[in-house]
N, CA, C and O atoms as a GROMACS GRO file, in nm:
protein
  260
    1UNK      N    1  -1.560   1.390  -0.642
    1UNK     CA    2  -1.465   1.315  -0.563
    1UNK      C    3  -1.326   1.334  -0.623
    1UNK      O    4  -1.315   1.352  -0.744
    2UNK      N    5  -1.196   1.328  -0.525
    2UNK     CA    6  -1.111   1.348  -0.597
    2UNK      C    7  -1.033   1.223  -0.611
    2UNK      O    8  -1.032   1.119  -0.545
    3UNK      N    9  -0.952   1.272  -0.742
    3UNK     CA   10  -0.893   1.161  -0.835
    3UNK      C   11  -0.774   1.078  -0.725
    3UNK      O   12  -0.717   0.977  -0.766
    4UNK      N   13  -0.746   1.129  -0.592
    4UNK     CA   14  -0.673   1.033  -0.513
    4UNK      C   15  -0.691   0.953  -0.426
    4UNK      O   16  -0.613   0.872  -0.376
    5UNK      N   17  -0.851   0.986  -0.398
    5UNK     CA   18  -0.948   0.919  -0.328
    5UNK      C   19  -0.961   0.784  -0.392
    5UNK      O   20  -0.923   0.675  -0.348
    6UNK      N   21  -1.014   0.808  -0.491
    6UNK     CA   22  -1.053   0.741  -0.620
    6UNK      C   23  -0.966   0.637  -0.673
    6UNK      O   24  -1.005   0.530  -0.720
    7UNK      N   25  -0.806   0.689  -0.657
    7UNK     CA   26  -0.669   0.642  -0.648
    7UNK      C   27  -0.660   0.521  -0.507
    7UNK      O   28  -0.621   0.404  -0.512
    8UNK      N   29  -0.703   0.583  -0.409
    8UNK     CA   30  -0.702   0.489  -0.286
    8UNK      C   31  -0.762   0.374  -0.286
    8UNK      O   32  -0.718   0.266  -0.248
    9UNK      N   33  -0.886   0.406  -0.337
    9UNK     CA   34  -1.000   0.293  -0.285
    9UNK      C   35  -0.972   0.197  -0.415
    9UNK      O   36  -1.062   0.113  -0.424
   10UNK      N   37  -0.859   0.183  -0.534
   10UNK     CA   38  -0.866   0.114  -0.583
   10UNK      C   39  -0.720   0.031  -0.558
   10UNK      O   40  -0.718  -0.080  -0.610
   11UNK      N   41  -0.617   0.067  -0.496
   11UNK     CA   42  -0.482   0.082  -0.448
   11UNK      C   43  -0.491   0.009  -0.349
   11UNK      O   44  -0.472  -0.111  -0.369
   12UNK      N   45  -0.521   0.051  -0.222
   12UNK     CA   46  -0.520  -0.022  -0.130
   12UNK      C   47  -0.612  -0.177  -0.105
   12UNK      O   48  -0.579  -0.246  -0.008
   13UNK      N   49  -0.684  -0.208  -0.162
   13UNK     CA   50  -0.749  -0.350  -0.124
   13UNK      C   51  -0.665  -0.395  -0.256
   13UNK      O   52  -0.685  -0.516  -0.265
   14UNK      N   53  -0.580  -0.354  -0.363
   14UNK     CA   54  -0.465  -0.425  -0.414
   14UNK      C   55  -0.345  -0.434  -0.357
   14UNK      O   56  -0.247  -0.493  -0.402
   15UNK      N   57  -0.354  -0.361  -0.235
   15UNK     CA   58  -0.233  -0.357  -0.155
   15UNK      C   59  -0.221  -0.497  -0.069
   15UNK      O   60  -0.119  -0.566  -0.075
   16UNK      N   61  -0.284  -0.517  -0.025
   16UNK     CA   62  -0.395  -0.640   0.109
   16UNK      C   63  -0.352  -0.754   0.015
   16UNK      O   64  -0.278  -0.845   0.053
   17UNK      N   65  -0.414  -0.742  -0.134
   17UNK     CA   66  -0.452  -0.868  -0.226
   17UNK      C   67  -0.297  -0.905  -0.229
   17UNK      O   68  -0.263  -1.023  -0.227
   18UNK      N   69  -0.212  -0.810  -0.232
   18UNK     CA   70  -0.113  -0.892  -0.313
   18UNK      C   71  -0.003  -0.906  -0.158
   18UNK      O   72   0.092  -0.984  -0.162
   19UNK      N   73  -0.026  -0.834  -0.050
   19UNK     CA   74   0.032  -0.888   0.067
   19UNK      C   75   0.054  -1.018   0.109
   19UNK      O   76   0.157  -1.065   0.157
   20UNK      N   77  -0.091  -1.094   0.077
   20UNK     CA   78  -0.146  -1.208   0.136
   20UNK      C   79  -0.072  -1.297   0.056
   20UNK      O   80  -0.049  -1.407   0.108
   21UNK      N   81  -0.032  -1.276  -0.051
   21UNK     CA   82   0.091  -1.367  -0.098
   21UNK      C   83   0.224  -1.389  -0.044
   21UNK      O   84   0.301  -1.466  -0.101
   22UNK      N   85   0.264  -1.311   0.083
   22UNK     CA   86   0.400  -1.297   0.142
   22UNK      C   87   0.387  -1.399   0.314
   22UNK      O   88   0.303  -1.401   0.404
   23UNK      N   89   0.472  -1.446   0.298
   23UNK     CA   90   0.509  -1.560   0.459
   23UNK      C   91   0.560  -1.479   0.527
   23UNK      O   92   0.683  -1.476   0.524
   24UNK      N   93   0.491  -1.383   0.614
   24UNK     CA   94   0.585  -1.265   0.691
   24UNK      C   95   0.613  -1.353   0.822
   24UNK      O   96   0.678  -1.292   0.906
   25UNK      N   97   0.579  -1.475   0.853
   25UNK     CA   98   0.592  -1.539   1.015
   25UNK      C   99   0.801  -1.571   0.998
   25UNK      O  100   0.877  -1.613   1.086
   26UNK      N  101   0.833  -1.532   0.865
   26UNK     CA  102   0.981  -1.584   0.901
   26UNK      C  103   1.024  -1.438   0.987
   26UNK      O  104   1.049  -1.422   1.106
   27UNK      N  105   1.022  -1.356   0.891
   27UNK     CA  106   1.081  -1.256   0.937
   27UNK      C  107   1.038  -1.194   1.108
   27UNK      O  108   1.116  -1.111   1.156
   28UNK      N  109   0.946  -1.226   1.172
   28UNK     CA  110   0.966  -1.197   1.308
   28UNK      C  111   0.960  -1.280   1.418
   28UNK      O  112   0.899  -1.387   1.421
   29UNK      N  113   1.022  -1.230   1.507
   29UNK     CA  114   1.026  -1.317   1.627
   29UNK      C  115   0.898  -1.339   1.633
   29UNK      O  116   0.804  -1.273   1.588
   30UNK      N  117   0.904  -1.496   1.726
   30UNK     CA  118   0.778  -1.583   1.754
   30UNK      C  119   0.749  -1.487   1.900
   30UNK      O  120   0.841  -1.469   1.979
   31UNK      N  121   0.613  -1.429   1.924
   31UNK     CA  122   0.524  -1.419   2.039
   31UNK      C  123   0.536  -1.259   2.012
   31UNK      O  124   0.530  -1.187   2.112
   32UNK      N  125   0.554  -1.196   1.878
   32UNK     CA  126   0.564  -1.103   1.867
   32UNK      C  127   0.458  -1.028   1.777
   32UNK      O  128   0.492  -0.943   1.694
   33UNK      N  129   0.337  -1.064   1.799
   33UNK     CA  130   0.197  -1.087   1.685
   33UNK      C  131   0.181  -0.964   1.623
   33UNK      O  132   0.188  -0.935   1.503
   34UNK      N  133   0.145  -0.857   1.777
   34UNK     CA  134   0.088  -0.662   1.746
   34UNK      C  135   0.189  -0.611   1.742
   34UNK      O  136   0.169  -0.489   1.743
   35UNK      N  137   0.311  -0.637   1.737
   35UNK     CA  138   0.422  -0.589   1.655
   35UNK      C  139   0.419  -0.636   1.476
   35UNK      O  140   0.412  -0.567   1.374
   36UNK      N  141   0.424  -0.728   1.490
   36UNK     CA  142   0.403  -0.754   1.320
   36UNK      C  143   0.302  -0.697   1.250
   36UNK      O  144   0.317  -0.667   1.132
   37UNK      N  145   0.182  -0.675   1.321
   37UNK     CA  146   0.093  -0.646   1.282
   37UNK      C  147   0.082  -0.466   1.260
   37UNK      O  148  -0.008  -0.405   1.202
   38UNK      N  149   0.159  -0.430   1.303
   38UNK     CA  150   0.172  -0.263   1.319
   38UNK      C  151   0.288  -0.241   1.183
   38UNK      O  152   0.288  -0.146   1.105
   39UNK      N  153   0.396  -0.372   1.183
   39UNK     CA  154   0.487  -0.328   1.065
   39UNK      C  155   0.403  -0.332   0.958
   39UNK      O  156   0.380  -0.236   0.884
   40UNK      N  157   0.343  -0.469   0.945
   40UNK     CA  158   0.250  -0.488   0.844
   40UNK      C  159   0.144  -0.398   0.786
   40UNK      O  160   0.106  -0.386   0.669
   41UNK      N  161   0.105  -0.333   0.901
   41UNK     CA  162   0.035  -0.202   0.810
   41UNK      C  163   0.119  -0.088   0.778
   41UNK      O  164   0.125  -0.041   0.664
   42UNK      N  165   0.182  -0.041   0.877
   42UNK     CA  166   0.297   0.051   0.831
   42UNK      C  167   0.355   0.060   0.654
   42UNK      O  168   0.390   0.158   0.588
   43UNK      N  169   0.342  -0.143   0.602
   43UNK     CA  170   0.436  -0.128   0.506
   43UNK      C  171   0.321  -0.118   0.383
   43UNK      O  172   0.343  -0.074   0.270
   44UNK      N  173   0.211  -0.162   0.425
   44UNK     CA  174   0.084  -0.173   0.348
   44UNK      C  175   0.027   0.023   0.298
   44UNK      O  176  -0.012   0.069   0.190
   45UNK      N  177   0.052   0.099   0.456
   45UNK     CA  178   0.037   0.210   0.392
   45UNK      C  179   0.124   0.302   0.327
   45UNK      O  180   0.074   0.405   0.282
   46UNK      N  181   0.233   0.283   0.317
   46UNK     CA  182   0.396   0.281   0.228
   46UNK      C  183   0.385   0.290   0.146
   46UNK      O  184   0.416   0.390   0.082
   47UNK      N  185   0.314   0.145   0.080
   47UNK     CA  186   0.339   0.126  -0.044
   47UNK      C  187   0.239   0.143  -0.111
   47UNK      O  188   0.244   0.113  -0.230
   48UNK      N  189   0.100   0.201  -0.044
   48UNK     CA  190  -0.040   0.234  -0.070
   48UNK      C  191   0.007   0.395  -0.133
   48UNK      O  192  -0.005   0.429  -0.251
   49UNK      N  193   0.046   0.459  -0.052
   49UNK     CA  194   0.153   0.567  -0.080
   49UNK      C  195   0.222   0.593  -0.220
   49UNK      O  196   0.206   0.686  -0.299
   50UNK      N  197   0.282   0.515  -0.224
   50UNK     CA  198   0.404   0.580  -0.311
   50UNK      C  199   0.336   0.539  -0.497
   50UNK      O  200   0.359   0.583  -0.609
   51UNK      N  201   0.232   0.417  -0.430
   51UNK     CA  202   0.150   0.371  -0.570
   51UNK      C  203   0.044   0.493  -0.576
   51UNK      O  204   0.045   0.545  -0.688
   52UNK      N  205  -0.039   0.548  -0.495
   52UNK     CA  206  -0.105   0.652  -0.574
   52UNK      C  207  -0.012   0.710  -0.658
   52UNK      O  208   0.026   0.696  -0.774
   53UNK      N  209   0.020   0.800  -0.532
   53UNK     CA  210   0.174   0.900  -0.584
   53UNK      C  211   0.206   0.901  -0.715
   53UNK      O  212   0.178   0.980  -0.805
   54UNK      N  213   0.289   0.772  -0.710
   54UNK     CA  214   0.327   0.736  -0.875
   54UNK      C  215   0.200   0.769  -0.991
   54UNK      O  216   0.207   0.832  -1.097
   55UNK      N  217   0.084   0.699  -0.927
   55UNK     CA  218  -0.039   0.722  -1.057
   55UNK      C  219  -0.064   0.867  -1.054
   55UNK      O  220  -0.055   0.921  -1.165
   56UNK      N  221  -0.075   0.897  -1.016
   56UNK     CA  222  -0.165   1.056  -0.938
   56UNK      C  223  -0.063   1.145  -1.029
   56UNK      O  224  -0.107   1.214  -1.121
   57UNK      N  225   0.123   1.139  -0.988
   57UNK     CA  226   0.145   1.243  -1.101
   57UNK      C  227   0.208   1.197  -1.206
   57UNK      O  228   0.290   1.273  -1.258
   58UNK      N  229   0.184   1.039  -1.273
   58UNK     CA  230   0.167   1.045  -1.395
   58UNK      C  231   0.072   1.088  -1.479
   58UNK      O  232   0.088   1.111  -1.599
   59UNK      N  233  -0.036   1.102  -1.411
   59UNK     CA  234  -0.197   1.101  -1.446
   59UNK      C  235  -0.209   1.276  -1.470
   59UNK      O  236  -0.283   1.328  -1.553
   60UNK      N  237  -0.131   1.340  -1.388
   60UNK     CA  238  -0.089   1.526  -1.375
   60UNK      C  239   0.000   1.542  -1.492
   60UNK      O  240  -0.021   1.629  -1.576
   61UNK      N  241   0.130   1.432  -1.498
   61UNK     CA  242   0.203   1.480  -1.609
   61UNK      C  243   0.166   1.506  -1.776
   61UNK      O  244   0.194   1.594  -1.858
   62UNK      N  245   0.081   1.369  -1.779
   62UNK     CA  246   0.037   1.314  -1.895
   62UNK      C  247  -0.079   1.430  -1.930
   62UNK      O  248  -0.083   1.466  -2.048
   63UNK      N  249  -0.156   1.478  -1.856
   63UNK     CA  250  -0.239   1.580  -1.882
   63UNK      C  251  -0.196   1.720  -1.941
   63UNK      O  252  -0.271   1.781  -2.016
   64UNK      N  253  -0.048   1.778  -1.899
   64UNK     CA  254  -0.005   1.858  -1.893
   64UNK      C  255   0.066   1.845  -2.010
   64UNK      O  256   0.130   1.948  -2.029
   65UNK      N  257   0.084   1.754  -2.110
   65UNK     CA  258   0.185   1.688  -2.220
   65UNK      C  259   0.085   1.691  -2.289
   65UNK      O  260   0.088   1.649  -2.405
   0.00000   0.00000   0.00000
């Protein structure tokens, strides 16, 4: 299996965990639910993103050092 897979499946349900700490009902208009809900993943897979990323080529650099 590869090491970004591996990267994912531990990343993303920390992505979720630490979402659920945020009051996103300020930031959008009221009656606007599957819109929020589309940013909300949008930003969930963003930052699911850029956190492998980050591990993945520290994890390349550090090997290479």
């Amino acid at each position: 299996m590869n090491i970004k897979t591996l990267l994912y499946l531990f990343v993303v349900p920390a992505v979720i965990w630490s979402f659920e700490s945020i009051n996103i009902n300020r930031i959008f208009k009221k009656n606007r639910i599957y819109q929020a809900r589309i940013c909300y993943l949008f930003l969930l897979f963003a930052i699911s993103y850029l956190v492998v990323n980050f591990f993945y080529d520290f994890y390349a650099y550090s090997k290479f050092v």
